[in-house]
N, C-alpha and C positions, 0 to 999 in steps of 0.2 A: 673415501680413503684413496680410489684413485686419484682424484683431483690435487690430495692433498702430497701423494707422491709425485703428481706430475711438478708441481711448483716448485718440489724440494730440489729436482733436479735439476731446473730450469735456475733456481736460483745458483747451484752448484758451479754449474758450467760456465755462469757467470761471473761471481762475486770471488772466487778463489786462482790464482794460480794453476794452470794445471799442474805443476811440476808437485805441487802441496796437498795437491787434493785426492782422493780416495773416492773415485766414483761408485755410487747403486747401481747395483746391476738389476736389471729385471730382465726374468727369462718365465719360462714358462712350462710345465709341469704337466706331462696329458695323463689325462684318467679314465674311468670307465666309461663317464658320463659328460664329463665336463675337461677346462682345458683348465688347471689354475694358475693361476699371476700370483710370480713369487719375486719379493725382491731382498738382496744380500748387500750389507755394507758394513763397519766397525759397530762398536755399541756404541758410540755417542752418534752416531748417524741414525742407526738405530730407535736410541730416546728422543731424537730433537722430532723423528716422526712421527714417534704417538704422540708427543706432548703438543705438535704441534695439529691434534687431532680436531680441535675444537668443543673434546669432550672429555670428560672427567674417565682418566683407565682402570679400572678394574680386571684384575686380575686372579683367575681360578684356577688355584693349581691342584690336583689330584695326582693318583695313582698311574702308573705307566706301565708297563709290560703285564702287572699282577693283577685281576679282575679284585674286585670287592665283594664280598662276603653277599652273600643273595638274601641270608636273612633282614629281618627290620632292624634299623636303627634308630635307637627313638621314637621306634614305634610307628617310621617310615621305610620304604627300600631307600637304598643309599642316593639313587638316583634322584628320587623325589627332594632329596636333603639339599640336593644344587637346586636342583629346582623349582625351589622354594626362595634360596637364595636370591636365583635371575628373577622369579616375578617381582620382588620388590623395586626393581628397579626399574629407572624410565629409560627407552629406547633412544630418545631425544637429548638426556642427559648425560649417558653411558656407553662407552664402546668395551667391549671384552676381548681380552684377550688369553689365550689358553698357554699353557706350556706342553702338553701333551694331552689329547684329546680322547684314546684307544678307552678309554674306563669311562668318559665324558660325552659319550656322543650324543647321549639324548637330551644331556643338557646343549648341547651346541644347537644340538638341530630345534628344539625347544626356541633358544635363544634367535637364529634366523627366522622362526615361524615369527616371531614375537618381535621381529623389525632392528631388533640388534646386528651392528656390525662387528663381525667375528675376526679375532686377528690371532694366529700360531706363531708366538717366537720362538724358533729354535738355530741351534746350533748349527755352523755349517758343515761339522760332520757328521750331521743328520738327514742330508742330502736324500740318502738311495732308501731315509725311510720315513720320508715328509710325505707319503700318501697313507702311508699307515698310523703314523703318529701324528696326522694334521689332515686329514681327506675331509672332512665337514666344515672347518672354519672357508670363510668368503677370499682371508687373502694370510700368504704366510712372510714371514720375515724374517731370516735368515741371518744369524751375528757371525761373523768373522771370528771361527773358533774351530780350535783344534779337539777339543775337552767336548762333554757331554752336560754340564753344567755345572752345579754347584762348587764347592770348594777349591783351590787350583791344592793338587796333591802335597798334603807336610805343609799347610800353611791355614791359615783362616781369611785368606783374600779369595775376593767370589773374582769365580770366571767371567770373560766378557760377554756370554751368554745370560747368566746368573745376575750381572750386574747393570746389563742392559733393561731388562726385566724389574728390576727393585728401582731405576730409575726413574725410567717412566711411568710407574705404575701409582696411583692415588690411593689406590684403595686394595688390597690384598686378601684372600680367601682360599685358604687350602685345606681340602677333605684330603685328610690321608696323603700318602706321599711316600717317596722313597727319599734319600739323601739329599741328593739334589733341594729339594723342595725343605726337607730339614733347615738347609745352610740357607736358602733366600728365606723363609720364615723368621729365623732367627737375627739375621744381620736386618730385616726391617722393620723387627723388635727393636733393634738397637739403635736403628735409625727415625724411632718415634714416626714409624707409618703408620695406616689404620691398617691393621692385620688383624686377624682371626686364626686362629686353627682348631678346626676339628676332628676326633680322633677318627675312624672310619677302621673296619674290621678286612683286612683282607683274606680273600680264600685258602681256609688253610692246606687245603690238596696243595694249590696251585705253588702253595708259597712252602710246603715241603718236599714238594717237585723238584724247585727249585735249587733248592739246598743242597740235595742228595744231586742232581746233577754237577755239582758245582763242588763237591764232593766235601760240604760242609756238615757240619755234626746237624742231628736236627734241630730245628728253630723254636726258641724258648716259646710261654705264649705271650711275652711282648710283643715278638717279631710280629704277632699277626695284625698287628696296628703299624708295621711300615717302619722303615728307619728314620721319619719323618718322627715319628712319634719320639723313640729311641733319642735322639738328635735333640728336642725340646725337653724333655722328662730330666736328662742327663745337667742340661741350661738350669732346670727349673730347681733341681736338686741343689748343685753346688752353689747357686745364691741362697736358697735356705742353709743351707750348711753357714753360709758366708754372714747370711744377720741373727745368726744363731736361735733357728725356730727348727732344728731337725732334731730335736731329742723327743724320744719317743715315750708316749703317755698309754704303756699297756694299761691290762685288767687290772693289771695288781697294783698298777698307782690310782685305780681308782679315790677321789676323792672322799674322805669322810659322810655318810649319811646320800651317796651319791645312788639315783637308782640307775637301772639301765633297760630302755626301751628298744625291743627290738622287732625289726622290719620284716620278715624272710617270705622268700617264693621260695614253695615246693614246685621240684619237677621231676615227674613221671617220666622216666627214660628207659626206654626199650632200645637196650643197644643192639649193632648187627653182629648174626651169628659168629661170625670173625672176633668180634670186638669181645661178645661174651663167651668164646670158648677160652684167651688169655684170661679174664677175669677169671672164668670158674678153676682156670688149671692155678690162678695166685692163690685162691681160698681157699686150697688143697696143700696151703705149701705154710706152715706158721708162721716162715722167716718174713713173709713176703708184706705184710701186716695189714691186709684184706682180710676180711670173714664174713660167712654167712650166721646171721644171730634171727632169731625169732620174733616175734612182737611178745611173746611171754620174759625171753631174756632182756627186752629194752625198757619193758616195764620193770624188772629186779634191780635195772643199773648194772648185771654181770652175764657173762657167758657162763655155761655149765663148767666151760673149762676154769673159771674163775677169770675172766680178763677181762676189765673194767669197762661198760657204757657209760659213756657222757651223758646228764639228762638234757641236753641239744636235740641227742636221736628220739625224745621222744614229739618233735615236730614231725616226724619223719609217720608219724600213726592221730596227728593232726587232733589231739585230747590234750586238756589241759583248763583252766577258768579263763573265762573273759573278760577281759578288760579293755573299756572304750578309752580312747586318747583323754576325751574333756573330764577323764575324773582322777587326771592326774595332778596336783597342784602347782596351778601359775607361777608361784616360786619354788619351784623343786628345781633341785641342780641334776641334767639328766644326761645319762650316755648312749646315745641311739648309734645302733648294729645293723646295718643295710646286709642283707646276707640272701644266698641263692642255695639252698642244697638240694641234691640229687639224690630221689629216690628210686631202686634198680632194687626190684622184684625178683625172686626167682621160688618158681615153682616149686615143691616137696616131690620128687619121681616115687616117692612109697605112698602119695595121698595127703601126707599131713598139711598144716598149712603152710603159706609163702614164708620163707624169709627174705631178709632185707640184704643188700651189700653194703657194707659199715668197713672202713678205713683207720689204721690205728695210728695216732698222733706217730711223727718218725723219732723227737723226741724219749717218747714213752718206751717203744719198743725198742730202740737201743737201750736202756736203763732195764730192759726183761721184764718190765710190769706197762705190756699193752695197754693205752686207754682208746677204746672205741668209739667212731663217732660217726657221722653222715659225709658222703661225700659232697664239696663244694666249698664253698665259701665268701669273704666277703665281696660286695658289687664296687663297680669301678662308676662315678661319674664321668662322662662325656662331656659334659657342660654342665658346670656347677653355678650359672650364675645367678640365676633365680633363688635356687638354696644356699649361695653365701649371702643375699641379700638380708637373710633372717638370722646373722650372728652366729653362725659355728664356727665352730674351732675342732680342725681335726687332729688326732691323736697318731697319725702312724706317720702318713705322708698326703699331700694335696694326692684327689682326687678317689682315695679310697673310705671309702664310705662308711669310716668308723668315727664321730664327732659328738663333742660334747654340745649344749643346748639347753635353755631355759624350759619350764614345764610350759609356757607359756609360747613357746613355739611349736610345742609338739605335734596340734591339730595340721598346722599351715607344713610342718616337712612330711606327714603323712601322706596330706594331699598333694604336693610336691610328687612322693613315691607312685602316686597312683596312677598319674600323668603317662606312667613310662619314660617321661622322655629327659633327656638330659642323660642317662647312666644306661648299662649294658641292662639289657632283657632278655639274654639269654645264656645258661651258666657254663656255655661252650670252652672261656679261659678259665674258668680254674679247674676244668674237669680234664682237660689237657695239663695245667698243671701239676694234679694230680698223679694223673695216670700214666702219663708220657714224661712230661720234664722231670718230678720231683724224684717218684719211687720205681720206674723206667718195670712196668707193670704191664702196660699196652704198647708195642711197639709204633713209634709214628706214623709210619705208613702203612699202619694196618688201622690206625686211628682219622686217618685224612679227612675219611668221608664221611664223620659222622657231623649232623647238622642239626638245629633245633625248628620245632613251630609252634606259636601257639595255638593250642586248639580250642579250650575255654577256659575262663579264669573264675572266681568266685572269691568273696573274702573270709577269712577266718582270721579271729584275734583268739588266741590261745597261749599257754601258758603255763609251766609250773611253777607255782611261788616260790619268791619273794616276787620276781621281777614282771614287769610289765612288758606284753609282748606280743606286738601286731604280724599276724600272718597271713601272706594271700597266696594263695594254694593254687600255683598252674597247671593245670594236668595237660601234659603235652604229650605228640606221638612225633616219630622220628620221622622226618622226609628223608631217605635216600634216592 
């Protein structure tokens, strides 16, 4: 890389005008350990130096001030998820460049064990924090910008940090992300680059920390996939709107003779005392549409008080017939339900047995006829490409894990589900959306810190008739 900046310049100094030319600065950057070589110039000075790297760029953009979510994603730490990425790659073939490192470092440092030459583009009013957001990468480079990246503000032209970056780059992959990385993902969609994005969970403390400093309402649970996410979803939306595939195929359009298979994890959640003295003060409160109901009231379908269980809640006590996938028929027209619910125990203080915590449709209990049911709900893929490979057609919106399907696929998405990997593994977002966003039940910042893990898993296919219904039962305990 030095070599190939020493030429640039030498050609500069030569082949141009000075009056015309816009000289590289390199200067130099001391640190704890090391001294680093950083050089500054426009973005087309910029591009003509990777391009002229002798090797194919790849570029990894991630997360930047907000850490990522400690749990597994797909059934890896987040960390491993890059890092799986950089092995694929030859050192010989590929140079990397990062847009902000702080959330990336072990893929970087990963990356230099591994003979990769590491490059940080960033902005040059990033200056006074290019040790913080670039101290791992070998050399950093610097665009001639006032802005921070992405979008130039009221407009959809990328900055010349943003655009320097989409230029140069051959190959593009971004875990998660904030705006910035939104707007270059999206415009090198549009630019037919080979991009990727993957969604990646940020920590919700950190990222309702955030908010509340900044003195914004608290953050939905989209927000905890990044405005990255937010920035694509919103892209991906309005072109379905646009070839006319957003109209929504609830239950009740179910198809004639159509059955429906579904998928669901239980999870055992032992929330923190904080977390369950708001619950227990909602279950106390009728308006609030929380209750505590028995395992005798979810076997009758009712409360003593009369207010209706869903029989969903009876996964929640993991009874019901079994049914294996392959005895469902090859042509059966079928509706398979990826689903996560939450089950939250609480003791009887007189000795009798546990009850459950059960949540009432919001629906329902505005019309004054509660129907009860388990908290959670449907799972989100992360990467769906494996399982669009096998003909689904989803019914709400890309990525949520409600889809129609031949009987004849049914074996191959089951195994798909078992994988863990591709979709969320753990029911952290809708139990925020429950409790926090929807019915504002648990305060945010008294909800920040709760976290999931898996502790063993085991299968159960259970069921009440008519429908067919694969369950696998996680019993988890809470890391704080």
């Amino acid at each position: 890389m030095k070599i190939i900046l020493a030429l640039l310049l030498a050609q500069q100094a030569i082949a141009a005008p000075p009056k015309k030319t816009e000289s590289i600065v390199q200067y130099s950057i001391p640190m704890a350990d090391r001294t680093m070589t950083a050089y500054e110039g426009n973005a087309d000075q910029i591009e003509t130096i990777m391009k002229n790297s002798g090797k194919k760029v790849v570029t990894i953009l991630g997360n930047g001030e907000i850490p990522y979510a400690s749990w597994d994603v797909d059934g890896y730490r987040p960390d491993s998820v890059v890092d799986g990425f950089v092995n694929q790659l030859d050192p010989e073939k590929y140079i990397l460049v990062f847009n902000d490192t702080r959330q990336l470092r072990h893929a970087v440092k990963m990356a230099e064990l591994s003979g990769f030459q590491t490059v940080a583009i960033l902005p040059s009013s990033q200056k006074e924090k290019a040790v913080e957001m670039a101290g791992d990468v070998g050399t950093v480079l610097f665009v001639k910008d006032s802005s921070e990246g992405g979008y130039v503000p009221g407009t959809t032209h990328l900055t010349p940090t943003s655009k320097a970056i989409l230029g140069a780059s051959d190959m593009i992959r971004a875990f998660g992300g904030d705006k910035k990385v939104g707007a270059e993902v999206l415009e090198a969609f549009k630019a037919g680059k080979d991009v990727r994005f993957t969604s990646l969970e940020q920590q919700r403390g950190a990222t309702i920390k955030k908010a509340s400093k900044q003195n914004r309402p608290p953050p939905k649970a989209d927000d905890f996939k990044g405005h990255a996410y937010k920035t694509l979803s919103v892209a991906a939306n309005a072109k379905l709107k646009h070839l006319g595939d957003s109209e929504e195929i609830g239950e009740s359009n179910k198809t004639p003779g159509e059955k429906t298979f579904r998928i669901m994890e239980i999870w055992d959640y032992e929330p923190s005392p904080e977390v369950m003295k708001h619950i227990l003060q909602k279950c106390s409160d009728p308006t609030s549409g929380l209750q505590l109901v028995t395992e005798e009231e979810i076997r009758a379908g009712k409360t003593k008080g009369g207010a209706a269980i869903g029989d969903n809640s009876l996964y929640l006590l993991e009874q019901g017939q079994t049914v294996h996938p392959n005895a469902v028929a090859k042509d059966a027209s079928l509706r398979v339900s990826m689903a996560s619910q939450v089950r939250i125990r609480v003791p009887d203080p007189k000795g009798g047995p546990d009850r459950y915590v059960l949540l009432a449709n919001r629906a329902s209990l505005a019309q004054g006829k509660p129907k009860l049911g388990p908290l959670g709900g449907a799972l989100e893929a992360t990467n769906d490409s494996q399982l669009s490979m096998l003909g689904i057609t989803y019914e709400k919106k890309p990525q949520e894990l409600r889809f129609k399907t031949a009987g004849s696929n049914l074996m191959a998405v089951k195994n798909w589900f078992d994988t863990r990997r591709g979709r969320e593994v753990e029911p952290g977002r809708e139990l925020y959306e429950e409790l926090v966003e929807e019915n504002k039940l648990v305060p945010a910042e008294v909800f920040e810190g709760e976290m999931f893990q898996v502790e063993r898993r085991r299968e159960l296919f259970s069921a009440p008739p008519p429908e067919f219904i694969s369950c696998s039962s996680l019993m988890t305990k809470l890391d704080r």
